[in-house]
KOLTI-639625 format. One record per residue (C-alpha): residue number from 1; residue in three letters; z, y, x. Coordinates in steps of 0.1 Angstrom, whole numbers, plus 5000, padded with zeros to 4 digits. Example, Ala and Ser with C-alpha at 12.3 -4.5 7.8 and 13.67 -1.06 7.14 Angstrom:
2
+------+------+------+------+------+
! resi ! resn !   zz !   yy !   xx !
+------+------+------+------+------+
!    1 !  ALA ! 5078 ! 4955 ! 5123 !
!    2 !  SER ! 5071 ! 4989 ! 5137 !
+------+------+------+------+------+
***
This chain:
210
+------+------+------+------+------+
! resi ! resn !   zz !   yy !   xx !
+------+------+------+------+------+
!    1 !  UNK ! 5208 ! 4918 ! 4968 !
!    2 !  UNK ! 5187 ! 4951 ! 4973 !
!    3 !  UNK ! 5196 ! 4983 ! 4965 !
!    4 !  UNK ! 5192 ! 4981 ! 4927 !
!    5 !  UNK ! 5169 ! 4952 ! 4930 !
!    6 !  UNK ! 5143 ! 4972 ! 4943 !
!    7 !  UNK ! 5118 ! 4972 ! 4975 !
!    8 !  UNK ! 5091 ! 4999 ! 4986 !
!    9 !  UNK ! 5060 ! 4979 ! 4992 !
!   10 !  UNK ! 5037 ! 5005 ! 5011 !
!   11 !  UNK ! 4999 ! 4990 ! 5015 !
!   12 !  UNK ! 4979 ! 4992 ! 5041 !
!   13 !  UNK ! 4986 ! 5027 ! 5054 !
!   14 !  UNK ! 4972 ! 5018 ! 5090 !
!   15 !  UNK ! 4952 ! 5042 ! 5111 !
!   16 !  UNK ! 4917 ! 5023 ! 5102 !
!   17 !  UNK ! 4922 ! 5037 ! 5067 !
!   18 !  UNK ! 4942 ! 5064 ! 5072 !
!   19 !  UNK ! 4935 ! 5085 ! 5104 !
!   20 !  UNK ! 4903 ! 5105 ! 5108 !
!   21 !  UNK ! 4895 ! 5086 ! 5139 !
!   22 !  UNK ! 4899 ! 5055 ! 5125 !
!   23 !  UNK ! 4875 ! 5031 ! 5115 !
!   24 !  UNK ! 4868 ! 5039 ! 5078 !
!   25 !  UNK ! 4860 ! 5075 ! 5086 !
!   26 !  UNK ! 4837 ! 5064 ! 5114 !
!   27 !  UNK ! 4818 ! 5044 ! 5087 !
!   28 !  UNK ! 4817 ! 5078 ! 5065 !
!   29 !  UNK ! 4844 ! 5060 ! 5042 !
!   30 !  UNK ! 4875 ! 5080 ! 5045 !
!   31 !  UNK ! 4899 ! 5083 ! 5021 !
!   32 !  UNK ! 4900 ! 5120 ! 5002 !
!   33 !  UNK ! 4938 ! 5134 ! 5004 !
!   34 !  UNK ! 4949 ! 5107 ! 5025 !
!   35 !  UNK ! 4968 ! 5130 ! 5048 !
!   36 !  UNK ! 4988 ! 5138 ! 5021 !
!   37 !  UNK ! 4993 ! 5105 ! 5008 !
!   38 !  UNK ! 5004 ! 5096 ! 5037 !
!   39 !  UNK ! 5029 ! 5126 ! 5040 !
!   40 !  UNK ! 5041 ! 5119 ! 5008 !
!   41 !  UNK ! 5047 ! 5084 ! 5019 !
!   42 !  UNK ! 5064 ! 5091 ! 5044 !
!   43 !  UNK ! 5090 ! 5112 ! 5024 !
!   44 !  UNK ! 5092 ! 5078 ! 5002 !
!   45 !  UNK ! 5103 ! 5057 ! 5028 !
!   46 !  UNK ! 5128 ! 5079 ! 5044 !
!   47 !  UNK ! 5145 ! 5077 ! 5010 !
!   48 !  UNK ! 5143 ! 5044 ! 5009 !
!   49 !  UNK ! 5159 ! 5040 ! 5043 !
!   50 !  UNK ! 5184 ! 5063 ! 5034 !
!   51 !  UNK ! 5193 ! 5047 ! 5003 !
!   52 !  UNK ! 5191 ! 5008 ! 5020 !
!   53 !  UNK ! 5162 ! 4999 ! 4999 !
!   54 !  UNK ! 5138 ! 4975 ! 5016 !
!   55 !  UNK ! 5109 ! 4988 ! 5029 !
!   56 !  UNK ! 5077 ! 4963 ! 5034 !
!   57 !  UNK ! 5047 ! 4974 ! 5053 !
!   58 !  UNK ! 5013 ! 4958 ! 5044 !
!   59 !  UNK ! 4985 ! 4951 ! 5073 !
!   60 !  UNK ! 4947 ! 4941 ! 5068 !
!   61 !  UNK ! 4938 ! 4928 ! 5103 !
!   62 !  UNK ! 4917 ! 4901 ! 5110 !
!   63 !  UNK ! 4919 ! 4875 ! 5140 !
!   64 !  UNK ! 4896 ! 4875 ! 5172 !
!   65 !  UNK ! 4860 ! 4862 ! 5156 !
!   66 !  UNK ! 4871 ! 4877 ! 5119 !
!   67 !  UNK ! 4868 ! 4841 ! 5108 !
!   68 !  UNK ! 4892 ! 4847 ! 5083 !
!   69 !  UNK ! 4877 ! 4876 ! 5074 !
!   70 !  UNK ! 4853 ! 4856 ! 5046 !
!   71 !  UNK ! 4814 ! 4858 ! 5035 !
!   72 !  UNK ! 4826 ! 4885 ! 5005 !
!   73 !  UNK ! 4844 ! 4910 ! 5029 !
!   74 !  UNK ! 4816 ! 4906 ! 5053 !
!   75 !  UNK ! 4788 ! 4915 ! 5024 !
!   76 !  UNK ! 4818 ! 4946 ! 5016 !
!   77 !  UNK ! 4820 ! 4962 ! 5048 !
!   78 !  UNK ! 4793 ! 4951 ! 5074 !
!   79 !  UNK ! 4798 ! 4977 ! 5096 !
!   80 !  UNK ! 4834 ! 4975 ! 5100 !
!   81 !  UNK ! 4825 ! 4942 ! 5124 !
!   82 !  UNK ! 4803 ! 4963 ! 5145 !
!   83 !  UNK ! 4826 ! 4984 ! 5157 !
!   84 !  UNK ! 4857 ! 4958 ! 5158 !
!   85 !  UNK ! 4879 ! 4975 ! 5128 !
!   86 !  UNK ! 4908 ! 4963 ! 5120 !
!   87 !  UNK ! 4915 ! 4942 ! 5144 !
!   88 !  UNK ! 4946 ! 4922 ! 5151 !
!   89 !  UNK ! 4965 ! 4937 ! 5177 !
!   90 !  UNK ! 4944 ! 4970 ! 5181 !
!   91 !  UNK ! 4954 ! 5010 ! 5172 !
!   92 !  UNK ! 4932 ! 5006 ! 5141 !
!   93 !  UNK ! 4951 ! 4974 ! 5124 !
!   94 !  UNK ! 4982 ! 4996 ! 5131 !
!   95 !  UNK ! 5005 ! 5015 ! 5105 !
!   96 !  UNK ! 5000 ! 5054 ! 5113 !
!   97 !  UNK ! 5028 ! 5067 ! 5134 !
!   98 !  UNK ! 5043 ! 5089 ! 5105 !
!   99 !  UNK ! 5058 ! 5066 ! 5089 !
!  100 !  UNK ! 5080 ! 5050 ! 5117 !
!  101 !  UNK ! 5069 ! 5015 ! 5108 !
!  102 !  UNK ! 5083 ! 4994 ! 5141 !
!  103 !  UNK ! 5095 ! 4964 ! 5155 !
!  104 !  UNK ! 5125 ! 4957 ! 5135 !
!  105 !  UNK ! 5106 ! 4964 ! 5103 !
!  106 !  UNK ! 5092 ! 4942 ! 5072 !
!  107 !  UNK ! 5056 ! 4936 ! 5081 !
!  108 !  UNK ! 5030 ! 4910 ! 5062 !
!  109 !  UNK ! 4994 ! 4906 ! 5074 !
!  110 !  UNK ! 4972 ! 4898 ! 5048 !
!  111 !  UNK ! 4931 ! 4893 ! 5048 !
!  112 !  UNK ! 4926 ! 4896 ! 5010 !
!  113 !  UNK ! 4932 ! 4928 ! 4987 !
!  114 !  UNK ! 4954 ! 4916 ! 4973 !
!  115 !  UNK ! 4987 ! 4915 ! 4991 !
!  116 !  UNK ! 5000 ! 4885 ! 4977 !
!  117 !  UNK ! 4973 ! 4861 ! 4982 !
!  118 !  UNK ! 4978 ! 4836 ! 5013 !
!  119 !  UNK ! 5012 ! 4858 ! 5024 !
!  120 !  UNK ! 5045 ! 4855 ! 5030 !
!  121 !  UNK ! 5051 ! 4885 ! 5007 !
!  122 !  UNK ! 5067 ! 4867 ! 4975 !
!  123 !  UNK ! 5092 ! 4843 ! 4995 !
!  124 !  UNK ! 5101 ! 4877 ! 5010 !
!  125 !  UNK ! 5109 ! 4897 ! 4979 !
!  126 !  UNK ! 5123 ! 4869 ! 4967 !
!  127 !  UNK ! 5145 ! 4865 ! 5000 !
!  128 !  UNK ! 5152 ! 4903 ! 4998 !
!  129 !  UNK ! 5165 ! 4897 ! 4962 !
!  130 !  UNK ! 5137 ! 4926 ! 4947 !
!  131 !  UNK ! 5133 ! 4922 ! 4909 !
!  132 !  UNK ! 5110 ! 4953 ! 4905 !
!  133 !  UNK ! 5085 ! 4968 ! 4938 !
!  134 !  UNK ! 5078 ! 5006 ! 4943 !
!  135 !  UNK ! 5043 ! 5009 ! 4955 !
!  136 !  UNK ! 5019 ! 5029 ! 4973 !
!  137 !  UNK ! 4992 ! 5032 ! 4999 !
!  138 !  UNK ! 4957 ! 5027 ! 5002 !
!  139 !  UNK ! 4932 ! 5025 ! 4987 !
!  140 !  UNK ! 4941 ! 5029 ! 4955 !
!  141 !  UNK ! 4916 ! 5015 ! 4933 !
!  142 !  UNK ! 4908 ! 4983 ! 4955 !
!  143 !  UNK ! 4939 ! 4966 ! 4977 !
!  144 !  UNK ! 4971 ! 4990 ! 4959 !
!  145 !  UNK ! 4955 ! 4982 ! 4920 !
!  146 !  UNK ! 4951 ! 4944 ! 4933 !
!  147 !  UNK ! 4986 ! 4943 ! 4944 !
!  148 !  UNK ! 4995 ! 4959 ! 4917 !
!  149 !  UNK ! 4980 ! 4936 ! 4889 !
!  150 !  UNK ! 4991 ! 4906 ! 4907 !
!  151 !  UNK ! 5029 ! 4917 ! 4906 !
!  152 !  UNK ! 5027 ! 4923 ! 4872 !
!  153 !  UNK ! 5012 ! 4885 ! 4871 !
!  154 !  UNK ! 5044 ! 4873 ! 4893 !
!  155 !  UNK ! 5065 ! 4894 ! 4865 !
!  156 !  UNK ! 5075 ! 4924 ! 4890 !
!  157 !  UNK ! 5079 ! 4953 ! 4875 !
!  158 !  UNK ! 5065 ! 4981 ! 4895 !
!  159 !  UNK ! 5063 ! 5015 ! 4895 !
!  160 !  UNK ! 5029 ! 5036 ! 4917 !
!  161 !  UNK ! 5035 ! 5065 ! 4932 !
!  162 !  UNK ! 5003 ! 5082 ! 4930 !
!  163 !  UNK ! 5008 ! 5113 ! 4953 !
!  164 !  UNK ! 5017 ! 5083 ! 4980 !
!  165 !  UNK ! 4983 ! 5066 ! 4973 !
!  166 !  UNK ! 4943 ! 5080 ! 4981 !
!  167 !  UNK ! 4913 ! 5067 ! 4979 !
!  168 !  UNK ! 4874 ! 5073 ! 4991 !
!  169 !  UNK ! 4870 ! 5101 ! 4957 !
!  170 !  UNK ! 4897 ! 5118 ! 4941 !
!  171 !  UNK ! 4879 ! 5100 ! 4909 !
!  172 !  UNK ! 4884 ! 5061 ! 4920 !
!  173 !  UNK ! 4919 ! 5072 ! 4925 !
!  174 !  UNK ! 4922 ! 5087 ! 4893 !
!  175 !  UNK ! 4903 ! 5061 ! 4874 !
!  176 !  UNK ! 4925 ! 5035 ! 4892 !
!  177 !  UNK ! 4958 ! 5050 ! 4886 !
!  178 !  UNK ! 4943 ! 5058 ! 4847 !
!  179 !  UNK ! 4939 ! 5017 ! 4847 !
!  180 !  UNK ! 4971 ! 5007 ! 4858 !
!  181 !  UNK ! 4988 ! 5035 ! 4834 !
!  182 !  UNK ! 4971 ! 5030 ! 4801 !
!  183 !  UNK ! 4975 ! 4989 ! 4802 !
!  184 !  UNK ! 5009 ! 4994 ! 4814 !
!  185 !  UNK ! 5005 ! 4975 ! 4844 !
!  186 !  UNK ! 5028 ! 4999 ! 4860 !
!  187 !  UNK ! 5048 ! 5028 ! 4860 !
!  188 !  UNK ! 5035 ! 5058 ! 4872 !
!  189 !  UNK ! 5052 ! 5088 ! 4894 !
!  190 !  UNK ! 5052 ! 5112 ! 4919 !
!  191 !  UNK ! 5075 ! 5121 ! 4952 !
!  192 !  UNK ! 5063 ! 5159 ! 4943 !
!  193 !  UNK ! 5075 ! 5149 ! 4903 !
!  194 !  UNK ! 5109 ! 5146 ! 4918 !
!  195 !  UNK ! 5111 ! 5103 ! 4917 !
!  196 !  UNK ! 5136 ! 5091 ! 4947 !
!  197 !  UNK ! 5128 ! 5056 ! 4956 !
!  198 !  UNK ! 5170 ! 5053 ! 4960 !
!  199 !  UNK ! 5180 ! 5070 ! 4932 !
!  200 !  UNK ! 5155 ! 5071 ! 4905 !
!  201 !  UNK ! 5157 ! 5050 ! 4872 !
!  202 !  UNK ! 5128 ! 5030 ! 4876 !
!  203 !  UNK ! 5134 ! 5016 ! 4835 !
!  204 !  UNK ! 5126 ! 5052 ! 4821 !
!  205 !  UNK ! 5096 ! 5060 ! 4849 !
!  206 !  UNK ! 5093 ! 5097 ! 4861 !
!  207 !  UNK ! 5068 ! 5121 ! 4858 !
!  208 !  UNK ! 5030 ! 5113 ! 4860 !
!  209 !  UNK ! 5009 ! 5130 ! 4886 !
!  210 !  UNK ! 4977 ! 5118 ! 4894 !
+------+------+------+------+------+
***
């Protein structure tokens, strides 16, 4: 059993999305704040670590010929072909370096938003013995929100932590987290709101920040 039942589920915080030479800022669709989301982030898992909650990295990479990429992505994100992003095996598809994701760590590739779909992620929670996911990463209104919505389908409780999360506008991310919020889809809190991913009561939430 977990640590409380609990796991941190950290989506797709890989250098494509997350690192100003990565593939989404060469396409002029970087994420605003996402070097401190992934700050943040990287304060969440090192209390997780500390605290021996599971931690569970998220990767959207795609095989050599991005046949599994699908005709929907492809019409999504043209360009990212072009110049080979998020590719399986390369610096792009990787986790950024801050937040020590390595060898020995929880890691599920996925090719869908949502992290779920065609994954080994639920046998893994479910092997882990999580009843209720912590979440954050990127982007917030598209792969976390789809993550997100489909827990609450699989009956996980979960709990965002929005200062740990960015997106292309400060707006999506807003709009997103406003979404998840208001149809209680999720908790929502904040690493600079005082929530510790080993110690805080996910049942009563923590404060909001957006």
């Amino acid at each position: 059993m977990t640590a409380e039942g609990r796991a941190l589920l950290v989506v797709d915080m890989q250098n494509g999305f997350c690192h100003p030479e990565g593939s989404f800022a060469r396409m002029d669709m970087g994420l605003e704040d996402a070097d401190a989301a992934v700050r943040n982030a990287a304060v969440a898992v090192g209390q997780a670590r500390s605290a021996g909650v599971p931690v569970v990295f998220t990767r959207h990479q795609y095989r050599p010929g991005r046949a599994d990429e699908g005709r929907s992505l492809v019409r999504n994100s043209p360009a990212l072909a072009g110049i080979e992003g998020l590719a399986a095996g390369s610096w792009d598809a990787d986790v950024v370096s801050e937040l020590g994701c390595g060898p020995g760590d929880l890691v599920v590739d996925k090719v869908r938003f949502d992290a779920f779909q065609w994954t080994s992620l639920e046998p893994l929670l479910r092997g882990l013995g999580a009843a209720e996911l912590i979440v954050c990463g990127v982007i917030t209104n598209i792969c976390v929100e789809t993550t997100v919505r489909s827990a609450f389908m699989r009956d996980y409780p979960a709990t965002v932590l929005a200062d740990c999360c960015a997106a292309k506008t400060r707006r999506l991310h807003e709009l997103s987290i406003e979404v998840l919020s208001s149809y209680q889809l999720a908790e929502i809190a904040s690493i600079a709101g005082g929530f510790d991913v080993g110690t805080s009561d996910l049942a009563r939430g923590a404060p909001v920040a957006t």
